[in-house]
N, C-alpha and C positions, 0 to 999 in steps of 0.2 A: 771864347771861340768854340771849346767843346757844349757849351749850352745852344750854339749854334748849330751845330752840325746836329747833336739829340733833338732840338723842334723840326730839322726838317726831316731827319729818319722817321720821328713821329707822325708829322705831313703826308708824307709820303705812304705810310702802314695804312693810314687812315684815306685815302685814295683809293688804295689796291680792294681794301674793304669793302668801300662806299661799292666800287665797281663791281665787286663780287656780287655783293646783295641784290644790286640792280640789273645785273647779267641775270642772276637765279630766280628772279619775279618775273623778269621780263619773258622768260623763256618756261617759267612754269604753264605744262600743258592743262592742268588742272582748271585754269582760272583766265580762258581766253574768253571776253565779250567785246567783242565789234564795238566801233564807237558810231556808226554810221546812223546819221540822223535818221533815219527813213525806220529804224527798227521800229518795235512796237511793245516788243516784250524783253524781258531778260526771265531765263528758266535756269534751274540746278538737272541737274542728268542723277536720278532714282536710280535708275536699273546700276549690275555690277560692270555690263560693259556693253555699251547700246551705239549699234548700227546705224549709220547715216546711209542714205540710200541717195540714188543720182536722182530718184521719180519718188511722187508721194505714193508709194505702194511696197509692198515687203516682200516683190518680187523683181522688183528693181536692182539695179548693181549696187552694189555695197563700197561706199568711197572714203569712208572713215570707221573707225572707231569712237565713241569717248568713254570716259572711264566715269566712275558713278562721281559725282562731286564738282564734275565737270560746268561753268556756267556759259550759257550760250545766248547771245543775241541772237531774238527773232524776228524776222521780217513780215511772215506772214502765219497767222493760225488759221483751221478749220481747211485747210485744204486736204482736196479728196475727203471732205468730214475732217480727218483724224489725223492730222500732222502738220508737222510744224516745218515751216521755213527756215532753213538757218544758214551760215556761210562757213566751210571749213577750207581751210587752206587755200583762200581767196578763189572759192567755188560753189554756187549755190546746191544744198544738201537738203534731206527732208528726215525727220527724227519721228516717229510715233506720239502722240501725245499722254500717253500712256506712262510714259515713263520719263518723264520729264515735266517740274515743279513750276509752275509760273512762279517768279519773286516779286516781278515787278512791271508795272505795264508803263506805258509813254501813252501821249498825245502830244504831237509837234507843238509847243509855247507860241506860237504864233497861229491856231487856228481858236484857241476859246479868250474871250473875251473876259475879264473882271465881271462880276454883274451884281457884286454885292458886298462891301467889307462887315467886319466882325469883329468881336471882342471875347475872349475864352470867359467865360464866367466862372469855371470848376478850377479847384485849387489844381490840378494836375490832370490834361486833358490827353486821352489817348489819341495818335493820329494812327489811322491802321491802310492799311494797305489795298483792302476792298470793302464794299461799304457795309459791315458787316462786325460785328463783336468778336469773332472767333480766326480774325485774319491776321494777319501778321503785322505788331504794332512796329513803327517805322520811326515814331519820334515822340514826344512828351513834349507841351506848351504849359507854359505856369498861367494862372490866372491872372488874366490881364494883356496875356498879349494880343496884338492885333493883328487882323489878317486878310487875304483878300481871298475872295470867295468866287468859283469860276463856276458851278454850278450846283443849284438848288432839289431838294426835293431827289438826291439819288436816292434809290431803293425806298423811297417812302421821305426817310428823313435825315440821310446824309447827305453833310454837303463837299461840295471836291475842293479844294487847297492846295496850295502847292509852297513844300519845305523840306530845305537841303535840293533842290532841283530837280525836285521830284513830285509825282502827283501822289496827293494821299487823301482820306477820309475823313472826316469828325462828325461827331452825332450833334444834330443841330439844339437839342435840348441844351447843350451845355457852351453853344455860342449866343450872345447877344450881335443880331443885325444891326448895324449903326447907322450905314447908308446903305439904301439902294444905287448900284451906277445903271443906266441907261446903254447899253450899249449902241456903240455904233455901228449903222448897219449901212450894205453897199447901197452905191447909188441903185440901183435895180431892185429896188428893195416893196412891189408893186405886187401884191398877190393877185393873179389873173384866173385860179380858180382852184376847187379844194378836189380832194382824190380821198379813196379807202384802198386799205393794204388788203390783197384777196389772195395772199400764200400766207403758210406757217411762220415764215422766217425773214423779211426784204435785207438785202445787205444795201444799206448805204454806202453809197463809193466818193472819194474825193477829188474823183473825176469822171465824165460820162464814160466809162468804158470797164469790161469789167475782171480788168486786170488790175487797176488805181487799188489805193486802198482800201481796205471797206472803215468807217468810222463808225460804225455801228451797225445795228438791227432794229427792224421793227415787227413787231406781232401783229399779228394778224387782225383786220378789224380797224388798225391805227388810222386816225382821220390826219391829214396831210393839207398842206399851205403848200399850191404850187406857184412858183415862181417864173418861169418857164417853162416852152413844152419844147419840142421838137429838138432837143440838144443834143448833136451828135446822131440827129436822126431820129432817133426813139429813147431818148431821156427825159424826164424831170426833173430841174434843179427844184429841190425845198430847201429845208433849214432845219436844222438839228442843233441843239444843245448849242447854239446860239453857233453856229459854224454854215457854210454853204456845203451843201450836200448833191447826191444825183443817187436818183432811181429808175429804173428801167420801165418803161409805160406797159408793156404787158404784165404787171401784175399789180398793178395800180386802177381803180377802178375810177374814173373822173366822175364825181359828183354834185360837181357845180361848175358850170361856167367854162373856158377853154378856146386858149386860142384858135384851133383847129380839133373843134369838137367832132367827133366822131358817134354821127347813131351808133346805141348797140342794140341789137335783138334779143327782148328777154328769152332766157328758154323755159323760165318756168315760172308758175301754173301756164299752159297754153291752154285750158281749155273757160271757155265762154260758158259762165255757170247759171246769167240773167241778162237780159236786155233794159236797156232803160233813156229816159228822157229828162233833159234838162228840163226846169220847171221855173227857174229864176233871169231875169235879163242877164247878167253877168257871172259865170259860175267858175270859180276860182281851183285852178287843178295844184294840186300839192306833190312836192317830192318824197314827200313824207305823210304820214297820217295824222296831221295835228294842222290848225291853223298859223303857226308860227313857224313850221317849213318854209323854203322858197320856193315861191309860184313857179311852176314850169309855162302853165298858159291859163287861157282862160277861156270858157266854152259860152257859147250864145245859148237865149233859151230856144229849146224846141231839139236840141243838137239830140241825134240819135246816139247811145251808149251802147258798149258792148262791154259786160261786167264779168272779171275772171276772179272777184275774191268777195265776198261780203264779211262785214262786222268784225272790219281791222280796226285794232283799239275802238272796239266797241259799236260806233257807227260810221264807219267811213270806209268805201266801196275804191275799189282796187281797178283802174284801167288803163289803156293804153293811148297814150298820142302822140305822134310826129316821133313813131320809134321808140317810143320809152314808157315805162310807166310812171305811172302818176295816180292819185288817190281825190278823191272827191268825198263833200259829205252827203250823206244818206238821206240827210234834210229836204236837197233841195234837186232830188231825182226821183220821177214816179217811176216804179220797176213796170213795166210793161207786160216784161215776158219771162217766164224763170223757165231755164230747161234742166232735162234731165241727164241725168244725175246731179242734186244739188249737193256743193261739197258740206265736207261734215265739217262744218268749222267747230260745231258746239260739239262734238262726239268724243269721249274721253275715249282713247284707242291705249292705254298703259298706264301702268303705276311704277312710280319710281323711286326708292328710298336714297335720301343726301348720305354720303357719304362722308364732308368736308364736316370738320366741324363748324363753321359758319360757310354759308352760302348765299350767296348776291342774289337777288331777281331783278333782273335788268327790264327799262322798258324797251329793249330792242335788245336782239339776237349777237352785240359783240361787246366787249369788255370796257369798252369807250364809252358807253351811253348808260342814261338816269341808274342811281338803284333806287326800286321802289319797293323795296323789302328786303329779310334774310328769313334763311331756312335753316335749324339747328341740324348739326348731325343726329343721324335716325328718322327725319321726318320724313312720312311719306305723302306722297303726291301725286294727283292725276293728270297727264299728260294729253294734250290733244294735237300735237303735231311733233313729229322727230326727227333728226337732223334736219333741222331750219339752219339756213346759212353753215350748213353741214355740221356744225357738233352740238347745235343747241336744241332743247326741248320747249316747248310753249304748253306753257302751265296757267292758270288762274290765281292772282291775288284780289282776292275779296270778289270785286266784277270788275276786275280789270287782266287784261292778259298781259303774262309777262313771262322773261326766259328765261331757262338757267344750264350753266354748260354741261356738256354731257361727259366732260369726265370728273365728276365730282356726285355723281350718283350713281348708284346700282339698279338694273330695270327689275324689276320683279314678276312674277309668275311662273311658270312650269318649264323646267328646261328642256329643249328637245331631247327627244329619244334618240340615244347615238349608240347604233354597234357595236361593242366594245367586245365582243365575241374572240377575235384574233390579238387581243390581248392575255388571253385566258393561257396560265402557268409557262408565261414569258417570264425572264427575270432581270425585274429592273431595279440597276442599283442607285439610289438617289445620293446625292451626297452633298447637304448643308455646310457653306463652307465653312471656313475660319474654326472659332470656338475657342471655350477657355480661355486661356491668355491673351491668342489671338482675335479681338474683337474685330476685326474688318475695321470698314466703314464706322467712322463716328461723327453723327453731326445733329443738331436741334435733339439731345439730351436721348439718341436713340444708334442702336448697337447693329451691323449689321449680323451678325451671330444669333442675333435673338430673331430676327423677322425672318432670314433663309428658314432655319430650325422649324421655325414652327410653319410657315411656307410649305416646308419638307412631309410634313404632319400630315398634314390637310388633304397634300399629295399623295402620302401613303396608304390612306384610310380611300382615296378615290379608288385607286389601282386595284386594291384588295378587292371592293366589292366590282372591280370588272373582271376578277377571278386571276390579277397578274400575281407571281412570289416578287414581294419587295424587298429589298436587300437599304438600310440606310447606314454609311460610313457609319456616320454618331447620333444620337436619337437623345443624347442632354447635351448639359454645355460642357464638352469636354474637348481641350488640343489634340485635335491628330496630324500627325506630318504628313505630306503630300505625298512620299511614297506608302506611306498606309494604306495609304487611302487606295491608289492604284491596285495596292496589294487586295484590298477585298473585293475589287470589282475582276482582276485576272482569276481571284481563286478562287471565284462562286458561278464559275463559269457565264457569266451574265450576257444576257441580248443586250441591253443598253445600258449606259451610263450617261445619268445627267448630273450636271455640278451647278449647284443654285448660288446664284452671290448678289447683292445690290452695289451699286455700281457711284463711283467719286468722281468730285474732279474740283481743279482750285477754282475753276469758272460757274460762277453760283448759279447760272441760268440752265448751265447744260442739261438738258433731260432726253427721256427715252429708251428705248429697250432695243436690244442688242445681243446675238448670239455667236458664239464662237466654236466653231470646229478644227479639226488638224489633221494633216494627209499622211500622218506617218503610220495610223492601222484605218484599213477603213475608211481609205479618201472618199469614195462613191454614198459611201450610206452615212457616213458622218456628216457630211455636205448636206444630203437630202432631206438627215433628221434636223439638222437648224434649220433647213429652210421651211420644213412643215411644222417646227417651234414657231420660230420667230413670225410667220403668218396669222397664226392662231392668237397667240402673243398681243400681237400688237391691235387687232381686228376686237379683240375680247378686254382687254385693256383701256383702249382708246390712248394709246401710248405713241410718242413719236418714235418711228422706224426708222432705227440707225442700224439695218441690213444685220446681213449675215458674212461672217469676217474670219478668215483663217487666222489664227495664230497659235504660237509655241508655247501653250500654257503647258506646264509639266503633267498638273493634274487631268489634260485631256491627248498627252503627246504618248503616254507611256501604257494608256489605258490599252487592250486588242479587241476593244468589241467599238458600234458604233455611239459613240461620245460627243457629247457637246457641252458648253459653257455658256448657261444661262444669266445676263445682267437685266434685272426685271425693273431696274428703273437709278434716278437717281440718288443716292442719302443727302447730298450736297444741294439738292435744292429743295426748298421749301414747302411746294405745293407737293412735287412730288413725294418729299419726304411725309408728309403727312396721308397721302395714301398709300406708301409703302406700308404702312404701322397700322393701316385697318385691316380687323378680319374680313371686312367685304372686299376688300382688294386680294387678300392671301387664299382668298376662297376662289375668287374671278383666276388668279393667273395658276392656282392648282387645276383647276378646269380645263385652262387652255391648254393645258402642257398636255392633260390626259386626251383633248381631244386632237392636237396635234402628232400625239403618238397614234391613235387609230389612226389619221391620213397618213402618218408614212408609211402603218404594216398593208394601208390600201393601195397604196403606188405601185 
């Protein structure tokens, strides 16, 4: 009887227990994530105590707090650029991106198809988190297991997976393919005509409107499979990453074909460089400058020409019909009439040395078409047309024309002459961030401490000979705290202070340049000097423009003179990280800052 009564006192302790623990998890504020299918992300909260705001903006009302450790389901990234969607106390909130870790991303189990299973070949296979060496490993596979595969060829040569119910990475070297699957695709599965992406950035949405989700991005240049047009008015459904997709028809260029085609009006070349005559019964008009383009039409002989480009790829003449142009060969048109001014097709107008250590030559102007060469870093080159399809240059390989982008070289010859006069025994204090212990930014085997620093250099030495006193925080690699640092720019009495830093983020695509100011000394001329930076900046750079952005950095809140917070690019991505690390880039953006500082003493 009394062993009776002792298991249920023990019953019972063990109850109150059970309850405790599960009261104390359930209610810990630390570790709230939304279970709501529709997220997208899960993040950790960085900062020591970080602001939820009603609007994506840091002047919006403030409707939470969280505390640094904090994990947050997110609904939506990149809005307003730079913040994230999130839900606190059953109300939609917006967090900075800045200070908050992506851990983990979703894609709804019902929009990617299988398209490929596998077999781990490596005795212990990393599964990582993005598609990427350096990301956060998420599981271990023994050699031998098997798996399904949802898509190919990420980043080059990871493939996506999914384990423990989640999506993850593995590097395809060390899976064996066993089958390909076929996927099933909708019945409407009818491609009615192809498109080109003509913005930096397309968001694809997972529905026509452009509130849906976005499921992705596409660059600029991307060639498109459209499946319908007119969706919701002005959409295109394509197909992505084996998913149904929608893009918005104004930044979509249709390029073949369309159910409700629309002439467009070239705007340029307009001018009429020759006249000419068909010479053949049948003469075939091209969309492109090759025979293996598609026929847009086809001209009778004797048809009179009006010729706006000569000796595209070599020989084939550039004109216009029923709205569009179109390209013919040189073969089989006598030039009648050449007027004047004939353009300089053959006239080198620039030299340009690569910056990349390898660089593509594409035979067309975007990152989707042939390479028919590379260019090492340092090589230099003669240039006979610049911004073609806006960033590219047209250069010569052997007797063939071909392009190459234009942020991956530096143009060369004599810089203009610039004023630098009302610089003269200004005192500007520069200040290389991080240092010593502090490395910043680390990514692809490079420091951000080392590229500011010597950034900072480059800068110091420009200043000097414009006659400015330069004042630098640190001039080696050495820790200074951030009130130091304010301390030399209040005690040297200084006109300006700029604070140099490259710029992270867990999203390996993110790039771009971006300036930071603060209203607490100096709202009016702190504002003005980012915005005569970040102009300069970006213009001399060839950098994407992610604006000019108030925030509460210490190192520019505390400062009394006019301050700003220069991020000159990304470490976390790849291309960008590799021209952060060249001298010709730390020479280009020391430049721009000095000539950005003459336009604001000129305002």
């Amino acid at each position: 009887m009394r062993g009776d009564y002792l298991r249920r006192f023990l019953l019972i302790g063990l109850v109150i227990i059970i309850a405790f623990v599960t009261n104390f998890q359930f209610n810990s504020k630390d570790y709230i994530v939304y279970s709501d299918n529709s997220r997208v992300a899960v993040g950790e909260v960085t900062a020591s105590l970080l602001n939820v705001r009603s609007e994506a903006n840091a002047n919006a009302r403030r409707i939470a707090q969280l505390p640094k450790g904090t994990k947050v389901s997110i609904f939506e990234i990149g809005v307003n650029k730079d913040w994230l969607k999130i839900n606190v106390n059953n109300q939609w909130g917006f967090v900075h991106k800045d200070f908050v870790t992506i851990t983990e991303t979703f894609a709804p189990t019902n929009t990617l198809q299988k398209v490929a299973e596998g077999q781990v070949n490596a005795s212990n296979l990393n599964v990582r988190s993005e598609p990427n060496t350096s990301s956060q490993r998420i599981s271990i596979l023994a050699n031998g297991t098997k798996i399904d595969i949802f898509e190919t060829g990420v980043n080059k040569d990871w493939l996506k997976i999914r384990v423990n119910d989640r999506w993850g990475f593995v590097h395809s070297s060390f899976v064996t393919i066993t089958q390909q699957t076929k996927p099933t695709t909708p019945a409407a599965n009818q491609v009615i005509s192809k498109g080109r992406v003509t913005v930096n950035a397309l968001n694809v949405r997972s529905e026509p409107r452009t509130t849906a989700k976005r499921i992705t991005i596409l660059a600029e240049g991307t060639q498109l499979d459209i499946y319908e047009t007119g969706v919701n008015k002005d959409w295109l459904r394509i197909r992505v990453n084996n998913e149904w997709g929608f893009v918005h028809r104004d930044f979509v260029t249709i390029t073949q074909g369309s159910n409700n085609p629309t002439p467009t009006t070239p705007t340029a070349p307009v001018t009429v460089v020759a006249k000419g005559q068909v010479t053949v019964n049948a003469l075939n008009v091209r969309a492109e400058p090759n025979t293996t383009a598609r026929r847009v039409t086809i001209l009778a002989e004797g048809t009179q020409l009006d010729i706006y480009e000569t000796g595209v790829n070599k020989d084939w003449l550039k004109i216009q019909v029923n709205n569009e142009w179109g390209f013919v060969h040189s073969s089989f048109v006598a030039i009648a009439q050449a007027t004047t001014p004939a353009p300089p097709a053959n006239q080198v107008i620039g030299k340009a040395e690569v910056t990349a250590t390898t660089l593509n030559v594409r035979s067309e102007p975007n990152v989707t078409s042939r390479i028919i060469g590379n260019l090492a870093a340092r090589t230099q080159v003669d240039f006979y047309e610049q911004g073609v399809n806006k960033d590219w240059l047209k250069i010569k390989v052997g007797n063939e024309w071909g392009f190459i982008h234009g942020n991956h070289v530096r143009i060369l010859g004599n810089q203009p002459t610039i004023d630098t006069s009302k610089l003269k025994d200004k005192v500007i204090v520069i200040d290389p961030g991080h240092g010593g212990r502090d490395p910043g930014a680390v990514a692809f085997g490079l420091m951000e401490k080392d590229i500011v620093l010597s950034t900072a250099l480059i800068l110091e030495k420009k200043l000097q000979q414009a006659g400015a006193k330069v004042v630098l925080t640190r001039s080696t690699d050495v820790f200074l705290a951030l009130s130091d640092r304010t301390k030399v720019v209040n005690n040297q009495n200084a006109d300006i202070f700029l604070s140099i830093h490259v710029n992270s983020s867990s999203i390996a695509t993110a790039h771009g340049t971006e300036t930071f100011w603060n209203r607490n000394y100096e709202l009016y001329n702190s504002q003005l000097l980012a915005s005569s930076l970040q102009s300069k900046l970006v213009n001399t750079l060839s950098t994407r423009d992610r604006g000019v952005k108030e925030a509460g950095f210490e190192i520019i809140k505390y400062t009394r003179v006019p301050s700003v917070l220069i991020e000159l690019g990304f470490l976390t991505n790849q291309n960008e990280a590799q021209r952060l690390a060249s001298p010709q880039f730390q020479d280009q953006a020391a430049q721009a800052i000095l000539e950005g500082l003459v336009d604001f003493y000129n305002k």
